[in-house]
Every structure is written in structure tokens, then in C-alpha cells.
MIDOSE-1310 file (N, C-alpha, C; in nm, 2 decimals, decimal comma, always signed):
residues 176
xxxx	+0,08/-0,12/+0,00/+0,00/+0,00/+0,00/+0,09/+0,12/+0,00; +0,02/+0,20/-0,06/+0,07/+0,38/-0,02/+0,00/+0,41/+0,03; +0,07/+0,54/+0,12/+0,01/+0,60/+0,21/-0,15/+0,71/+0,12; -0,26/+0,77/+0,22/-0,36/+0,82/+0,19/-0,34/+0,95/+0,09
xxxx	-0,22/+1,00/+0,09/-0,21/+1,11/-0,01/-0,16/+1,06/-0,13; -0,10/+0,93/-0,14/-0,05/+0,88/-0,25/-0,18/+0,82/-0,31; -0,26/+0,77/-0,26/-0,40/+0,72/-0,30/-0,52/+0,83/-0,36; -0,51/+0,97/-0,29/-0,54/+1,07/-0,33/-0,53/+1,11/-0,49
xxxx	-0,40/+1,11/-0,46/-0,30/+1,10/-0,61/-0,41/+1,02/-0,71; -0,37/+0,92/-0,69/-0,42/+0,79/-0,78/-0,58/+0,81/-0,85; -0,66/+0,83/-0,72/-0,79/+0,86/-0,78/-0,79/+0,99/-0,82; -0,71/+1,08/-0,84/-0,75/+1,24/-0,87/-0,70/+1,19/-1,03
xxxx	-0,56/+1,13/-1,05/-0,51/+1,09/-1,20/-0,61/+1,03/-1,25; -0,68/+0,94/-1,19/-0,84/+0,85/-1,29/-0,95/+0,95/-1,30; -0,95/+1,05/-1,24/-1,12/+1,10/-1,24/-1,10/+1,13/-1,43; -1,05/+1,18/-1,50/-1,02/+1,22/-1,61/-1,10/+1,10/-1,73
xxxx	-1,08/+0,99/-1,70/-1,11/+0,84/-1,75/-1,20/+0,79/-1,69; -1,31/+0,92/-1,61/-1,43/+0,85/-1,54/-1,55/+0,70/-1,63; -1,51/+0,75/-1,71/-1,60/+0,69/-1,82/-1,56/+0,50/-1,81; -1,45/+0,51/-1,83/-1,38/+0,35/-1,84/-1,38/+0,26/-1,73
xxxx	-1,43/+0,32/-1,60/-1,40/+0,22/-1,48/-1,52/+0,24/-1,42; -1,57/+0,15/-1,34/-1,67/+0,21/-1,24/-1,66/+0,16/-1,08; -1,53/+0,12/-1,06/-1,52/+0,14/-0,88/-1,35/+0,13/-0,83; -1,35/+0,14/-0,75/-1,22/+0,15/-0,67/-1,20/+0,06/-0,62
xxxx	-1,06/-0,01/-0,58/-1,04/-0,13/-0,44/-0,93/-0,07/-0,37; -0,94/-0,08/-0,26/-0,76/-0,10/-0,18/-0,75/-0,24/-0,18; -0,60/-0,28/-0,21/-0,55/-0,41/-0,24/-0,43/-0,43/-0,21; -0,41/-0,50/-0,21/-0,18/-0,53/-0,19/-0,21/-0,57/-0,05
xxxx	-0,08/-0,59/+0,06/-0,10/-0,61/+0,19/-0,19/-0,55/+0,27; -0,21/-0,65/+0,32/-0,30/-0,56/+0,43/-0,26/-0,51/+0,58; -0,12/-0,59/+0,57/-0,05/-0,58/+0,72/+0,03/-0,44/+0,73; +0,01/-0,38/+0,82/+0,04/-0,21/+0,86/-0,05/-0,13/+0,80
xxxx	-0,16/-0,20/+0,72/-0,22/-0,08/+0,67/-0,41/-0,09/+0,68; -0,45/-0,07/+0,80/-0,58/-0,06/+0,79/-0,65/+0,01/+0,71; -0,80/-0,06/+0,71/-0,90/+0,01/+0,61/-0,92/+0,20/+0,66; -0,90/+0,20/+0,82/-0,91/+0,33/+0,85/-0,86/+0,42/+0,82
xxxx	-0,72/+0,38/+0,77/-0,65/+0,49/+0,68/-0,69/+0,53/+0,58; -0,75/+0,49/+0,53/-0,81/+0,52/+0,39/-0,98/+0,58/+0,37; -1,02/+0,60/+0,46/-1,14/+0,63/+0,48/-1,13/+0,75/+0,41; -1,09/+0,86/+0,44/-1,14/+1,01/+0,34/-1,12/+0,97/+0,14
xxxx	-1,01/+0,88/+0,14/-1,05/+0,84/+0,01/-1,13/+0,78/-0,04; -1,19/+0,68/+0,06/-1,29/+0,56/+0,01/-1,46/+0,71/-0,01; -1,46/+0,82/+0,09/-1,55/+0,88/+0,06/-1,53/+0,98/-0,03; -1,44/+1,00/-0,09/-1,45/+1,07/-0,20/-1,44/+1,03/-0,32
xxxx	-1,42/+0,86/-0,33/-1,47/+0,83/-0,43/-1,66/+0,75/-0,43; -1,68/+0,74/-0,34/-1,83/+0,72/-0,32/-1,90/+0,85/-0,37; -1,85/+0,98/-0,36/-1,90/+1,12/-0,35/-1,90/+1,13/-0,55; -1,78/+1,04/-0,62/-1,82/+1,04/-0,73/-1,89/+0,95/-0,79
xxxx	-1,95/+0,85/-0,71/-2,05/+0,78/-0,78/-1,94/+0,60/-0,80; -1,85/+0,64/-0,77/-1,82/+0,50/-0,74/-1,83/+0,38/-0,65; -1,84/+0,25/-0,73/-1,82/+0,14/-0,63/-1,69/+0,15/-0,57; -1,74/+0,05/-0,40/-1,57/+0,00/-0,31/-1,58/-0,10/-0,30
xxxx	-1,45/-0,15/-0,33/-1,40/-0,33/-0,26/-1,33/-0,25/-0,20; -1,25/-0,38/-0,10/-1,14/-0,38/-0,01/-1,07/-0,54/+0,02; -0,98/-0,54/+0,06/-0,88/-0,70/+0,05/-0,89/-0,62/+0,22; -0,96/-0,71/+0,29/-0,97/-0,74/+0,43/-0,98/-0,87/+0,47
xxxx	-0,93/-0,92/+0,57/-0,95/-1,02/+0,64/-0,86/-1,15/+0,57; -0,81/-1,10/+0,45/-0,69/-1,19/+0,46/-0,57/-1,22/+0,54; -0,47/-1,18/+0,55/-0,34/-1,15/+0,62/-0,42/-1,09/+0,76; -0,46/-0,98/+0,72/-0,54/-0,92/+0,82/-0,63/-0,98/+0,91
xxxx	-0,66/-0,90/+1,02/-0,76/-0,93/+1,13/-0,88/-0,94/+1,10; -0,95/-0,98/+1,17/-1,15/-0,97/+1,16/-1,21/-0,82/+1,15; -1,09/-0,74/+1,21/-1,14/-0,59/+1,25/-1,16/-0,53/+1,13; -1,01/-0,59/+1,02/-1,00/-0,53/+0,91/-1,14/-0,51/+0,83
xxxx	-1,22/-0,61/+0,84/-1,32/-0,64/+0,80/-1,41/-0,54/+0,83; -1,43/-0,54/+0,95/-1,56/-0,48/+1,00/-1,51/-0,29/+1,00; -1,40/-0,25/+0,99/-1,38/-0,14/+0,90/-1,43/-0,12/+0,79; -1,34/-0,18/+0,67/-1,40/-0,19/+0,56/-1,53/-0,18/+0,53
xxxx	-1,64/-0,25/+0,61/-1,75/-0,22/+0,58/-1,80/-0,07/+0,63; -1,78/-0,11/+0,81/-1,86/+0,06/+0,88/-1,78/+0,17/+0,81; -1,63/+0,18/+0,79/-1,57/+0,34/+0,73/-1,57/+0,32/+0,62; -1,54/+0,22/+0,58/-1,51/+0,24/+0,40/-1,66/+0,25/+0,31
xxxx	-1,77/+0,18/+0,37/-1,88/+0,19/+0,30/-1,89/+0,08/+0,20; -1,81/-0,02/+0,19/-1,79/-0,09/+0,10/-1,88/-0,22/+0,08; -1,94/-0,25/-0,05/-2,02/-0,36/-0,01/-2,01/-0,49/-0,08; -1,85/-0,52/-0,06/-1,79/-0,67/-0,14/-1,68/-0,67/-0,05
xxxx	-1,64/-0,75/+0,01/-1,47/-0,81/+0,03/-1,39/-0,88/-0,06; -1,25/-0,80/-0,09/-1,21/-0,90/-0,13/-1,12/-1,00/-0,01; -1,13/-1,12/-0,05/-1,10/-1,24/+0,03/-1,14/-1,26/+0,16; -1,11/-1,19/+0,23/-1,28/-1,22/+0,40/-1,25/-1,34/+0,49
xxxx	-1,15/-1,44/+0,40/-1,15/-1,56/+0,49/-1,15/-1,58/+0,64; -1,07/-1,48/+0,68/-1,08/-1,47/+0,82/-1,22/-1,43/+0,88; -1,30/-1,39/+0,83/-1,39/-1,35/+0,84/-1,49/-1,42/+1,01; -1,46/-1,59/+0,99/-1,51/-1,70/+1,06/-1,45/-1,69/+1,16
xxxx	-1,33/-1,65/+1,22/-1,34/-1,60/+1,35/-1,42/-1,51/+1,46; -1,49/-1,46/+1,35/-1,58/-1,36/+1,48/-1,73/-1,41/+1,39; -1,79/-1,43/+1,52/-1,90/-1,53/+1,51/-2,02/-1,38/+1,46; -2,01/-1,32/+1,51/-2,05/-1,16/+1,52/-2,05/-1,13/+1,37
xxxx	-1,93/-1,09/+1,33/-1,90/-1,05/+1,19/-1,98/-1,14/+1,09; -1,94/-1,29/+1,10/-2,00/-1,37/+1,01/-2,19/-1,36/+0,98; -2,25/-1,36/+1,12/-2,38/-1,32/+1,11/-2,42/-1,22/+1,01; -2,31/-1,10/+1,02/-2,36/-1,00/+0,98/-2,35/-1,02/+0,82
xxxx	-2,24/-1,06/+0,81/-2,20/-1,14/+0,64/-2,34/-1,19/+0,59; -2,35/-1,26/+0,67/-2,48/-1,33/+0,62/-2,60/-1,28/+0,57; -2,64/-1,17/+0,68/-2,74/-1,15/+0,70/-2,78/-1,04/+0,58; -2,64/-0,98/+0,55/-2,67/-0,87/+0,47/-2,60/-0,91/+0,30
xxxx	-2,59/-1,05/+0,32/-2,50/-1,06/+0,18/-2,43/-1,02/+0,10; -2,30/-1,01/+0,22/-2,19/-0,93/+0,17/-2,13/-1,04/+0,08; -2,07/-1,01/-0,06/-1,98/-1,12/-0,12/-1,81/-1,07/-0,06; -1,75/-1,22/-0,10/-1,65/-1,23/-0,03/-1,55/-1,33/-0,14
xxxx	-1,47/-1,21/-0,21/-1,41/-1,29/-0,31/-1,31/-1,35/-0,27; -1,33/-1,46/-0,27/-1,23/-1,59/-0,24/-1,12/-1,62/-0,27; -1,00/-1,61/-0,31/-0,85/-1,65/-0,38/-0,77/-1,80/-0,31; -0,84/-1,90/-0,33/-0,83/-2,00/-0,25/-0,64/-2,04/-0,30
xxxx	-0,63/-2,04/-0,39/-0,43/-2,09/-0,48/-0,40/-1,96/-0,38; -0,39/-1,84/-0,39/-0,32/-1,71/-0,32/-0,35/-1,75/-0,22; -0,41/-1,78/-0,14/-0,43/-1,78/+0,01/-0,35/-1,88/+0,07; -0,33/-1,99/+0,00/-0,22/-2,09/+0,04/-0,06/-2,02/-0,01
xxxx	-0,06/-1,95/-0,09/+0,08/-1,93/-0,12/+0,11/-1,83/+0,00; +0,01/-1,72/+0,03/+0,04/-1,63/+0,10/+0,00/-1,67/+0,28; +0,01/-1,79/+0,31/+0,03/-1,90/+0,43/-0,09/-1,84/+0,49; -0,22/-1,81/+0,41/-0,29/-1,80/+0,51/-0,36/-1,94/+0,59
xxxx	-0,36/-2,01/+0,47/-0,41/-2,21/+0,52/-0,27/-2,22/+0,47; -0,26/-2,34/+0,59/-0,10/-2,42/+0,56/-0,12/-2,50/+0,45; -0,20/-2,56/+0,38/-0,28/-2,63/+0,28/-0,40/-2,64/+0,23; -0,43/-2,65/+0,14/-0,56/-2,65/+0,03/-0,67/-2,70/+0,15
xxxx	-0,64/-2,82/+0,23/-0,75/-2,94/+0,30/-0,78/-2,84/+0,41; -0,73/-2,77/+0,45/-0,78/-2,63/+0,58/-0,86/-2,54/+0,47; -0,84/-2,51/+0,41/-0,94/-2,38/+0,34/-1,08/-2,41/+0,40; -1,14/-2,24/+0,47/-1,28/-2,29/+0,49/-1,36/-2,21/+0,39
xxxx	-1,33/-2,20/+0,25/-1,43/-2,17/+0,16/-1,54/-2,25/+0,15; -1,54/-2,37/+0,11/-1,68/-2,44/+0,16/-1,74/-2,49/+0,29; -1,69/-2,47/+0,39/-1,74/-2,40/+0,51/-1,85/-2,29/+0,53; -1,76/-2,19/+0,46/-1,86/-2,07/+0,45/-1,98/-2,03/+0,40
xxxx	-1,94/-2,08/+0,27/-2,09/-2,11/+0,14/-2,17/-2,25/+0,22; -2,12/-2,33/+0,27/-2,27/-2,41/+0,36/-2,33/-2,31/+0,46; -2,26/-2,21/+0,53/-2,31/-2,16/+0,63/-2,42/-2,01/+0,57; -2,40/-2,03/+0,47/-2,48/-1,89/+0,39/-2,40/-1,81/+0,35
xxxx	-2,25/-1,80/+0,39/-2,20/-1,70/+0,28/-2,20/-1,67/+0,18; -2,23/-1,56/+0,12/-2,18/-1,59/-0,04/-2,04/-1,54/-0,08; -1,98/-1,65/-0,07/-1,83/-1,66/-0,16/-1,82/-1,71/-0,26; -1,71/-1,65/-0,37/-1,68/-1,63/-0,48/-1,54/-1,71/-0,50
xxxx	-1,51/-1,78/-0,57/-1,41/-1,81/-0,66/-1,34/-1,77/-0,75; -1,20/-1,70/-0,70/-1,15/-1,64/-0,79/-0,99/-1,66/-0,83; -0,93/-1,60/-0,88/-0,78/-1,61/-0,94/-0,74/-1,46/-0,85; -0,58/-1,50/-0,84/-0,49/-1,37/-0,75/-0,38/-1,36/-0,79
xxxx	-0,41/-1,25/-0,90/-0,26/-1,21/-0,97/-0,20/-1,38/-1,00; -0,27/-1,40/-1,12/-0,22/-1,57/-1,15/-0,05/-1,56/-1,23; -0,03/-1,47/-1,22/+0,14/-1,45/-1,33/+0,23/-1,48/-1,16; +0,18/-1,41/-1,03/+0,27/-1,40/-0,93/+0,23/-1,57/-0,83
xxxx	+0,07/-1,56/-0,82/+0,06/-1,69/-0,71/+0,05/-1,82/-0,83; +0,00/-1,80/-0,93/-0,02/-1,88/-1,00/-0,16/-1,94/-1,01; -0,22/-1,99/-1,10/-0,36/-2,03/-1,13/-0,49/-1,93/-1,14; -0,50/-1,95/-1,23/-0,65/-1,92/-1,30/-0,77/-1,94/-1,20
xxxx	-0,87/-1,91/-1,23/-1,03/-1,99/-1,20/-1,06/-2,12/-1,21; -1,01/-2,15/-1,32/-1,03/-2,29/-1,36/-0,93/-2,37/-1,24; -0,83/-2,34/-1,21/-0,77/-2,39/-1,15/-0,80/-2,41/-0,97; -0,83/-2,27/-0,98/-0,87/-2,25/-0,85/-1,03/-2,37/-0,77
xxxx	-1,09/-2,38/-0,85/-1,19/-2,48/-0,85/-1,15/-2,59/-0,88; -1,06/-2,63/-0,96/-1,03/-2,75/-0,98/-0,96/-2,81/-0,80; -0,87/-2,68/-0,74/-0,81/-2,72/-0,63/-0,90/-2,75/-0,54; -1,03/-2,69/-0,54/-1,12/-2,72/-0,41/-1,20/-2,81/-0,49
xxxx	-1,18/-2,91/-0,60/-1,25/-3,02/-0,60/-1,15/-3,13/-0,55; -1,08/-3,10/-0,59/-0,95/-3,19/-0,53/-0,93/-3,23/-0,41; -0,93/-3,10/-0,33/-0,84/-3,13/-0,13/-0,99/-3,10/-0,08; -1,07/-3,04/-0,13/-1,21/-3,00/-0,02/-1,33/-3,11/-0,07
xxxx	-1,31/-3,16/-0,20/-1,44/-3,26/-0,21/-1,52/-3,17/-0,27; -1,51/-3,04/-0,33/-1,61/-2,96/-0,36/-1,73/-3,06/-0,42; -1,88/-3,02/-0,42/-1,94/-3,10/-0,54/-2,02/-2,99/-0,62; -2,04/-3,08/-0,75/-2,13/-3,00/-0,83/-2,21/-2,88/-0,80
xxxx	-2,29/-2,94/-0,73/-2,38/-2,82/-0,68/-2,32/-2,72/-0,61; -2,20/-2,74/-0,49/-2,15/-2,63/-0,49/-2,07/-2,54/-0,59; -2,04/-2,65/-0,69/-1,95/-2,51/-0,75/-2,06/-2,45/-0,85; -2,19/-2,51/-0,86/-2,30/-2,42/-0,93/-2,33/-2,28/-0,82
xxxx	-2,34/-2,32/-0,70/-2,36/-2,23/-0,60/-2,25/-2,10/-0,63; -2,09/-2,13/-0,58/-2,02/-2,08/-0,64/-2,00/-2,00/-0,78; -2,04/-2,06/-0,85/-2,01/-1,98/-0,98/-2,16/-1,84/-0,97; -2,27/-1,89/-0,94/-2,41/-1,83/-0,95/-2,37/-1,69/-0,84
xxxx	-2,25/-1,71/-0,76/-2,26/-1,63/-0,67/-2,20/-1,51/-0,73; -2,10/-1,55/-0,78/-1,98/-1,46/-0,88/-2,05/-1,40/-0,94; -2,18/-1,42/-1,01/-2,29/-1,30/-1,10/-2,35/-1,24/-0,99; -2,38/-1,30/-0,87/-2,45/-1,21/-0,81/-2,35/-1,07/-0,74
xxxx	-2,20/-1,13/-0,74/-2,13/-1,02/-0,67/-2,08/-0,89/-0,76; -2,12/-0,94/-0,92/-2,00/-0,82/-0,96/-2,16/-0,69/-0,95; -2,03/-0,64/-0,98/-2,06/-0,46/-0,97/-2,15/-0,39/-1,04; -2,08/-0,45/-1,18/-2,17/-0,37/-1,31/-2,32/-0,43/-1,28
């Protein structure tokens, strides 16, 4: 991450190209850098009419989470897995169907599960999450979509129906 005026930066350089994009994420580590830092950016791009994601609850804490949502305003996570530590949070996940894009290959590279057979991505989708299946920077962690599913049919047992669930969710999360 950069700091809040380098992000300032960033979205003042795009408003020009309003046309081509239609939302914002904070992304990259999450470690030293809370969602709260970034709050006067996340509202000033809300002020122009944009969507927020955020990469919370990976590397990061449960709090990261529950930032992201109350200051940033944001109504998607990216990755969230941590999310299932706070019994609290997850309710609320639920209740309000937040999506929670999944990077199951990245989440093992970046030691959040010691292995594929710990991932609680289908854990979560039995419990009513709606999570998504997705690819993470596949040139650096490696693997596609395709791949990424292929791994939770492999170590997790995924079945059919869940990855119907899964895929149906990914329409329900994006933006446009």
C-alpha cells in the first residue's frame, strides 16, 4: 500500500477516465495498513458515484473487516476468509450478503491455510456466505479460475452443486 495522499493522487489521476472504470479497491497487503487509513479516500470516491471493494480479512484481522465495511462503506470483500473468527461478523456477512471474493491458490501461497484441505471456503458457502471463486494475480501466485476450482474439488471434495452455488454467486457479486 501507499500512504492516503498517494491514493489521493491515484484517484485524482483516474477522475479524467471517469468513463472507463466504475469502482475503486484498496489491495496489496493488508499488514500495517488498515482500512481506516483510507477512509477520506474511500469517501470521496463514493461522492463520485463509485463502487468499493477492499482486501480485508486476509493476512489481516476480523477488525480489518468490520472497518472496511462501517468506514469504508464498501459492499464486497475482497477475500474475507478470516472473516469465521468472529461469530459476530460472520452473522452479519450473512445477514446482509456481503460477497467475499475468495482467492483460494493465493491464500495458500500467501500462508494463510498451511494447505488447500484447511481452506474454509466451503465451510462458509454451507453456512450462507456468499463466496466467490477467484484467481490472484495468477502471473505471481499462479492459477487461473479454472484452476482455482479444480483445487477445491481436489483437497475439499467440492461437489457439483457447490461449484453451481459458487459460480451463480460470482454473478451475483460483480458490480456492473
Amino acid at each position: 500500500h501507499l500512504p492516503e495522499e498517494e491514493a489521493f493522487k491515484t484517484l485524482e489521476q483516474a477522475m479524467p477516465f471517469r468513463g472507463a472504470f466504475i469502482g475503486v479497491g484498496l489491495d496489496s497487503s493488508e499488514k500495517g495498513f488498515p482500512p481506516r487509513l483510507f477512509e477520506r479516500v474511500f469517501a470521496k470516491a463514493r461522492s463520485e458515484g463509485l463502487h468499493a471493494v477492499a482486501h480485508a480479512g486476509e493476512e489481516g484481522p476480523p477488525e480489518y473487516i468490520w472497518e472496511a465495511l462501517d468506514l469504508l462503506k464498501i459492499k464486497r470483500i475482497d477475500h474475507g476468509v478470516r472473516a469465521i473468527e468472529d461469530e459476530r461478523l460472520m452473522q452479519r456477512i450473512i445477514d446482509e450478503q456481503i460477497p467475499l471474493t475468495v482467492c483460494p491458490l493465493s491464500n495458500i501461497k500467501l500462508c494463510v491455510f498451511e494447505h488447500m484441505g484447511q481452506h474454509n471456503i466451503l465451510e462458509m458457502l454451507e453456512r450462507g456466505v456468499k463466496v466467490t471463486v477467484n484467481s490472484d494475480d495468477p502471473a505471481y501466485f499462479g492459477g487461473y479460475v479454472g484452476e482455482n476450482f479444480a483445487a477445491l474439488h481436489e483437497h475439499l471434495g467440492m461437489t457439483e452443486a457447490q461449484a453451481k452455488r459458487l459460480a451463480q454467486n460470482s454473478l451475483d457479486a460483480r458490480l456492473a
